[in-house]
C-alpha positions in Angstrom: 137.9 71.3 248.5 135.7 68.4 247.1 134.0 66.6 249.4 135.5 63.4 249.2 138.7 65.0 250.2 137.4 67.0 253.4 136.3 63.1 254.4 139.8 61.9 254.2 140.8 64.2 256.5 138.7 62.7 259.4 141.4 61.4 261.2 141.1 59.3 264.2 142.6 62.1 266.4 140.1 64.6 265.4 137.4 62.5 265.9 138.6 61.2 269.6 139.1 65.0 270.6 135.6 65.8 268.7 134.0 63.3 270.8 135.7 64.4 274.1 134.4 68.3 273.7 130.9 66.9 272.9 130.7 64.9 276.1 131.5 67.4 278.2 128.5 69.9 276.2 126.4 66.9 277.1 127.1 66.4 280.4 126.9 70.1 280.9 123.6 70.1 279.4 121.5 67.1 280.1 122.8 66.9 283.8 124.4 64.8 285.5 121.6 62.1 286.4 120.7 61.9 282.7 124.0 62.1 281.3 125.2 59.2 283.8 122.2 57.1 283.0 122.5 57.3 278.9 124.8 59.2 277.8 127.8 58.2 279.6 128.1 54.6 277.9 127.7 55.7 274.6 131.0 55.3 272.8 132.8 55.7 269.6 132.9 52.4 267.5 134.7 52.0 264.1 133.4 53.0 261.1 134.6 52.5 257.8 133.0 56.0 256.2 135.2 59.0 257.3 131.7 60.5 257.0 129.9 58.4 259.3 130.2 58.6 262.8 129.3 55.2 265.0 128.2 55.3 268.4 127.8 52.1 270.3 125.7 51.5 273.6 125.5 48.0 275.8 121.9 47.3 275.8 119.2 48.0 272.9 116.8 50.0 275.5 119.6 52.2 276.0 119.9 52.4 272.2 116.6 53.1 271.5 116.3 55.7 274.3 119.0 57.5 273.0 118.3 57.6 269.6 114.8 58.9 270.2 115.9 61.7 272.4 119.5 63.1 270.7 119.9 61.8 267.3 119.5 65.3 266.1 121.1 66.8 268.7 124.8 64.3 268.1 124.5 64.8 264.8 124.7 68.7 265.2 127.3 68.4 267.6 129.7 66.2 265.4 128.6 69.0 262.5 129.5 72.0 264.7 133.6 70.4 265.0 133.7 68.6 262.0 131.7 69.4 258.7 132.1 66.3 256.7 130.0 64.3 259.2 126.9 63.8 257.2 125.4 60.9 259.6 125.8 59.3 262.8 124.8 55.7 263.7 123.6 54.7 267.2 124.0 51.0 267.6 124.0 48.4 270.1 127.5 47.0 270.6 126.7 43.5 269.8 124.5 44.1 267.0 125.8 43.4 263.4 124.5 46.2 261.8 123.0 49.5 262.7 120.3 51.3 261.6 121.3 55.0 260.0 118.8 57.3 261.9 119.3 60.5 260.4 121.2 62.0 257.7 122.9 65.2 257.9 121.3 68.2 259.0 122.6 71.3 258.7 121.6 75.2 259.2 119.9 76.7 256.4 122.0 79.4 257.0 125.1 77.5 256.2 126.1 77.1 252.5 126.8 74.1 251.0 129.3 74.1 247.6 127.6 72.7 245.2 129.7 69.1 245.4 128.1 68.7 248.3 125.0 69.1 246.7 125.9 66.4 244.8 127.1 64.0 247.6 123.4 64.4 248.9 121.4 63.9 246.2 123.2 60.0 245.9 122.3 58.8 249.3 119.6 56.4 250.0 116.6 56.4 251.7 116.9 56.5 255.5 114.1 54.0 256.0 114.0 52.2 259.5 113.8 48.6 259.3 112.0 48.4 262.9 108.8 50.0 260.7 107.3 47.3 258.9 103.6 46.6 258.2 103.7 43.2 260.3 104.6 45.3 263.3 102.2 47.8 262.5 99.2 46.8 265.2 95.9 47.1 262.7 92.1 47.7 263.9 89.3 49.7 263.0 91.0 52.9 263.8 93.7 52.4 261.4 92.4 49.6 259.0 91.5 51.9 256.2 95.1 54.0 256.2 97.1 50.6 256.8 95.1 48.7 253.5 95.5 52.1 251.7 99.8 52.0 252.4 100.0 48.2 251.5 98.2 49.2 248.3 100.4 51.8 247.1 103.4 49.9 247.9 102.4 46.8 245.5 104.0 46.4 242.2 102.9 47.1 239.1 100.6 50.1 238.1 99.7 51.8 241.0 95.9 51.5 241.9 95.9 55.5 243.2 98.6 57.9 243.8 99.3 60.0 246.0 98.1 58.3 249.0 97.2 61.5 251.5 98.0 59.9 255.1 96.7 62.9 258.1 96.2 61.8 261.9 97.9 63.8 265.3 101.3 63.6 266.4 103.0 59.9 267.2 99.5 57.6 265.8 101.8 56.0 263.1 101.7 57.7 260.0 105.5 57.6 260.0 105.5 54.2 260.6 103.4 53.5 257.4 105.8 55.2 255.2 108.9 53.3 256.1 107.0 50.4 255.7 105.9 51.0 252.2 109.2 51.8 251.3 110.2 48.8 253.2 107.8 46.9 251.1 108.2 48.8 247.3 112.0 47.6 247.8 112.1 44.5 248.7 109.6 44.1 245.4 111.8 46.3 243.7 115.5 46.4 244.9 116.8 48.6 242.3 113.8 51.2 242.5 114.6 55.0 243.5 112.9 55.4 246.5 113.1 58.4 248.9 111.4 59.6 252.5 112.1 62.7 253.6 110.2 65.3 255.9 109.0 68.4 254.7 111.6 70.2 256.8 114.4 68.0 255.1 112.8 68.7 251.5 112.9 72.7 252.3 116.3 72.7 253.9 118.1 70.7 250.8 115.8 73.2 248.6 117.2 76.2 250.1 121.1 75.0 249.9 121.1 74.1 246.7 119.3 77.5 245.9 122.4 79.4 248.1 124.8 77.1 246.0 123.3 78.2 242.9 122.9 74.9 242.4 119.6 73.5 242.4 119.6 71.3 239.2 120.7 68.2 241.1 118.2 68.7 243.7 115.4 68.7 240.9 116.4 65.9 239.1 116.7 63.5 242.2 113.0 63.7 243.5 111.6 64.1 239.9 113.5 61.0 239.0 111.8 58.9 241.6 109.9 55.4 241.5 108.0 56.2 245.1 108.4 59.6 247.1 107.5 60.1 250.5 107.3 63.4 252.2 106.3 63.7 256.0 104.7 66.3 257.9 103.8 68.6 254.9 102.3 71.1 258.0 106.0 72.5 258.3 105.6 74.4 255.1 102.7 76.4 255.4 103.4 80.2 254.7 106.8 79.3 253.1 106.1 80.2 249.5 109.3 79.7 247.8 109.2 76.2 249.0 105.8 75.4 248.3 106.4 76.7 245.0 109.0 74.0 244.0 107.0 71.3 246.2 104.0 71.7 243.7 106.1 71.2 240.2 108.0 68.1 242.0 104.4 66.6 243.0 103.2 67.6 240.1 106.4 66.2 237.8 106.1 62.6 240.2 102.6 62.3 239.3 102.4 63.4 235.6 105.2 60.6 235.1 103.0 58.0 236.8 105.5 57.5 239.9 104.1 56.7 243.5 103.7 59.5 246.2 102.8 59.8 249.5 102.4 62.7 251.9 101.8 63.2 255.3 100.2 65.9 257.6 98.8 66.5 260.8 95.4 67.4 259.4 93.6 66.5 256.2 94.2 68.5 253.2 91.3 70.8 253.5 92.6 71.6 256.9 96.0 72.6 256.1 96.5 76.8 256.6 99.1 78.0 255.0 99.6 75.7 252.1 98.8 76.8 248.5 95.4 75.8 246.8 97.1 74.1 244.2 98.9 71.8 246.0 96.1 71.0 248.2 94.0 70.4 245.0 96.7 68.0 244.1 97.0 65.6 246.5 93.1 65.8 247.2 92.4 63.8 243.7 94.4 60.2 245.3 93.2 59.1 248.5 93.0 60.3 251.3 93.4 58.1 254.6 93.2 59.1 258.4 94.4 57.5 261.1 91.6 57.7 264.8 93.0 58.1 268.0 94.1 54.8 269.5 91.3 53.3 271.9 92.1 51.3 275.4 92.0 48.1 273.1 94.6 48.9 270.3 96.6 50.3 273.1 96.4 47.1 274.8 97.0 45.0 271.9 100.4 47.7 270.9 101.7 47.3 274.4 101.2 43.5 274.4 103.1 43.1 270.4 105.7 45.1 272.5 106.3 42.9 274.9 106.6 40.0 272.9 109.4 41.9 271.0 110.9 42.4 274.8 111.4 38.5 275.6 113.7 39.2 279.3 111.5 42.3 280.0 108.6 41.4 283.0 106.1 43.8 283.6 103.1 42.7 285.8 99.8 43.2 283.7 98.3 45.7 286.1 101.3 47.9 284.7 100.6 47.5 281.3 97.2 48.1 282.0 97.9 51.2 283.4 99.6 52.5 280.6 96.9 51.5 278.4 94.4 53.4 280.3 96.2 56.4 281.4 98.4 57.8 278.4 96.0 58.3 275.6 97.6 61.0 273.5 100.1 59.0 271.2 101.3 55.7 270.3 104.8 57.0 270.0 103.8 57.9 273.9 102.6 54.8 275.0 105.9 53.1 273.4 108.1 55.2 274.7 106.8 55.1 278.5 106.9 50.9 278.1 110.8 51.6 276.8 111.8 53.8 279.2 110.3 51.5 282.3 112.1 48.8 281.1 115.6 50.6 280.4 115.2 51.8 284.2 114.8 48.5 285.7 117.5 46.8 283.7 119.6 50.1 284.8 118.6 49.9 288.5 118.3 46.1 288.5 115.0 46.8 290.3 111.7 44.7 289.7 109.0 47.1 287.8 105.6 47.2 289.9 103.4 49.7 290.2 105.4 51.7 292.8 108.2 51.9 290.6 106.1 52.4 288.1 105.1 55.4 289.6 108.2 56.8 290.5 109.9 55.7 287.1 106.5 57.8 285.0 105.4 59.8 287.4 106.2 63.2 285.2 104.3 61.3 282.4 101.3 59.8 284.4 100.4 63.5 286.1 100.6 65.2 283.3 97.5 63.0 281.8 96.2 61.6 285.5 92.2 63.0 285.3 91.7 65.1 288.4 89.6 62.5 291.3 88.6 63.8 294.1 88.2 61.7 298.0 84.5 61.8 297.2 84.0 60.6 294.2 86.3 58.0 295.5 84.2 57.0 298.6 81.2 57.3 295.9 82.9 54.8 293.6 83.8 52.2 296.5 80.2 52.6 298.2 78.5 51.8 295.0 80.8 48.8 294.3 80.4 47.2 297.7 76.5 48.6 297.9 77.5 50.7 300.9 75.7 54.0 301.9 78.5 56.5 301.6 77.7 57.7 305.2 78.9 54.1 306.4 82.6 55.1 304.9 82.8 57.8 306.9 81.1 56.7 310.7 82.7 54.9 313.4 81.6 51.1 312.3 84.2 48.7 312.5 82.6 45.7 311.3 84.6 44.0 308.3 82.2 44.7 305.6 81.9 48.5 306.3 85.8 48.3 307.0 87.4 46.2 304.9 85.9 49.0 301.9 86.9 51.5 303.9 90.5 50.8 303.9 90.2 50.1 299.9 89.2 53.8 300.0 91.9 55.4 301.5 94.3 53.1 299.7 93.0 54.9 296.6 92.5 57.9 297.7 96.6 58.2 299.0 97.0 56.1 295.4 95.4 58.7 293.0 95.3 62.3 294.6 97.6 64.8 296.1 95.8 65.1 299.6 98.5 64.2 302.7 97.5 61.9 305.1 96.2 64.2 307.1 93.9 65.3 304.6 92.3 62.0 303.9 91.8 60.8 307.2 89.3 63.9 308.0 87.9 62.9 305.3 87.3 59.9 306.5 85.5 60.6 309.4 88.1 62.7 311.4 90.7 59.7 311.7 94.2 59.8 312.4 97.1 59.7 309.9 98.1 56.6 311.5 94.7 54.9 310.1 95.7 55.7 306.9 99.0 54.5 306.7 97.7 51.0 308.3 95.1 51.1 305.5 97.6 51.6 302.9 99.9 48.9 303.9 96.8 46.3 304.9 95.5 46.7 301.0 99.0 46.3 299.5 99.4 43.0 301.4 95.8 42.1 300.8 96.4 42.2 296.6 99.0 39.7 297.1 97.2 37.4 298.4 93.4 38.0 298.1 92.0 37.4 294.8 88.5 39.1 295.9 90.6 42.4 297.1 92.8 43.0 294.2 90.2 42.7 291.8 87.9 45.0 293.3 90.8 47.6 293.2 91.8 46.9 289.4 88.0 47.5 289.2 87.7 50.7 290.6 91.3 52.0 289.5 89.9 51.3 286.1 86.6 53.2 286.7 88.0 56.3 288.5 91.2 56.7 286.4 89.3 56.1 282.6 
């Protein structure tokens, strides 16, 4: 059956009883606490492609949450029932458009008649319009890459090509390409422009090879104005692959066309990946992108809450973010999204107790280990105490007043019980404690001098 006619058949029906087995697999799945939270109030829209399946959710945290986390995931559930999905489209239910997140994905080990091939090889690119380079935070870390992207996607005669981009996981090499192509199109509406990972360009590559078929596939990425391929990592050690990666590269650049690849390491780092190809994309340039530092992360989380106008989140949050999750942008981002969706779920304020509870799988897993005593070190040295005085029996306000701050940390940012702490402190009760705890968390609501001097500290013994 052609493919246009296996769309027609998507009726309504089949697509009401599609969703209905798929929520319960979800529900199964994800649990009942996550399923009730984001999945549950996701719901069919209309959608004028038989192809396309719409799903609609109330709030744009929600949507964002949801396409982040199982966009693959739908999209291989609608695929599993009914074949002729080829994309689904989360949205928020007032928005006028939607942004297509991911186009079909199916098992290698699935063939694909060769019409389908075809059907493919005429869709667009799946660029998404949130990636542009004015919301691309720049600083030194970046600078370089970010000039090097805006170059390439300029009109006329490219100045290099291919542009080489290489950084870890989530630091915003993805967000580069979209904007270039972003960019190349708005100068150029009618250029052929396509992004697609390296898993993508493999998969396609290997169903058109099982449809016997693979003359379409050639001539739609060797007919290209600007191609984009992310995460070239995933094909090292596949040979076939690499093989038809090299004479596409080599066809894009031999015709003077842009290209840009991605990676997780520089070229010269990449195991696994022919010579040749290396060689290749060696003689453009090649950009890295630096670990984000406390200020960039700063500066990201602020440009996000500017985009989040009826979000609040106190800056002592924010600031904890910035200091404790250092691994990724895409990280950082998505903690700031998901303590915002939780509050507008639970209609509770965010502070940093439910900040805590909200992160808490997140913050532990990158919280550096402190210990009571570097804590009591920390606060003697701020307050130009002798440790000793932390731990004897003086009750004057200077000695306990510090003291107090102490413990408050020291229940704040280790595992020890109450217990625990309070022998530490000089043999006192678990009563002490909790009194300290409580007296601090008043204190920073309404003494300047206190909450400062525990920003202070949190910054010192958590950085």
């Amino acid at each position: 059956m052609a493919i246009a006619g296996a769309l027609k058949a998507t009726s309504t029906t089949e697509l009401d009883k599609a969703w209905a087995r798929i929520r319960g697999h979800l529900r199964e799945s994800a649990g009942t606490r996550l399923f009730d939270q984001w999945l549950k109030p996701l719901a069919l829209a209309a959608s004028d492609e038989p192809e396309t399946v719409r799903l609609s959710l109330p709030s744009a945290f929600m949507t964002n949450w949801v396409r982040n986390n199982y966009a693959e995931r739908l999209l291989q559930e609608f695929r599993a029932i009914i074949p002729s999905i080829t994309q689904v489209i989360i949205e928020t239910a007032s928005a006028s458009a939607a942004l297509p997140v991911l186009a079909a994905v199916e098992s290698p080990a699935t063939p694909v008649a060769p019409s389908a091939i075809a059907a493919m090889a005429g869709a667009g690119p799946a660029l998404d319009s949130r990636f542009t380079f004015d919301r691309f935070v720049v600083d030194g870390s970046n600078r370089v890459a970010w000039n090097a992207a805006k170059a390439l996607a300029e009109p006329g005669t490219p100045r290099f090509s291919p542009l080489f981009l290489h950084s870890g996981t989530g630091m915003g090499k993805t967000h580069l390409m979209h904007a270039i192509g972003a960019a190349f199109l708005d100068a150029q509406p009618n250029a052929n422009v396509i992004y697609m990972s390296a898993e993508r360009f493999m998969f396609e590559f290997v169903q058109a090879m099982r449809a016997r078929d693979t003359f379409a596939f050639k001539a739609r990425l060797r007919s290209v104005d600007l191609l984009m391929v992310d995460d070239l990592q995933f094909i090292a050690g596949k040979d076939a692959t690499q093989e038809e990666f090299f004479y596409t590269i080599n066809e894009v650049m031999s015709a003077g066309k842009r290209l840009v690849v991605s990676a997780d390491r520089c070229p010269q780092g990449l195991d696994g990946v022919e010579a040749r190809i290396l060689s290749r994309l060696s003689v453009g340039f090649v950009a890295d992108i630096k670990p984000a530092d406390v200020t960039l992360r700063r500066a990201i989380l602020a440009r996000k809450m500017a985009e989040l106008p009826d979000a609040s989140v106190p800056a002592e949050v924010l600031e904890l973010l910035a200091v404790r999750l250092t691994s990724s942008i895409r990280e950082l981002e998505g903690a700031l999204n998901r303590l915002v969706a939780y509050a507008q779920l639970t209609g509770e304020a965010i502070d940093m107790d439910f900040t805590h509870a909200t992160l808490g799988d997140v913050l532990r897993g990158v919280q550096k280990r402190v210990t009571i005593d570097e804590i009591q070190r920390a606060v003697s040295t701020y307050f130009e105490l002798k440790p000793i005085e932390l731990v004897s029996a003086r009750r004057a306000r200077v000695v306990a007043r510090p003291r107090q701050i102490a413990m408050y940390l020291a229940k704040r940012l280790t595992t020890r019980s109450l217990p625990e702490i309070g022998r530490k402190f000089g043999g006192r009760d678990h009563s002490t404690v909790i009194h300290a705890v409580r007296r601090i968390e008043q204190l920073r609501d309404t003494d300047m001098d206190v909450d400062s001097a525990v920003r202070v500290l949190l910054r010192d013994l958590e950085g």
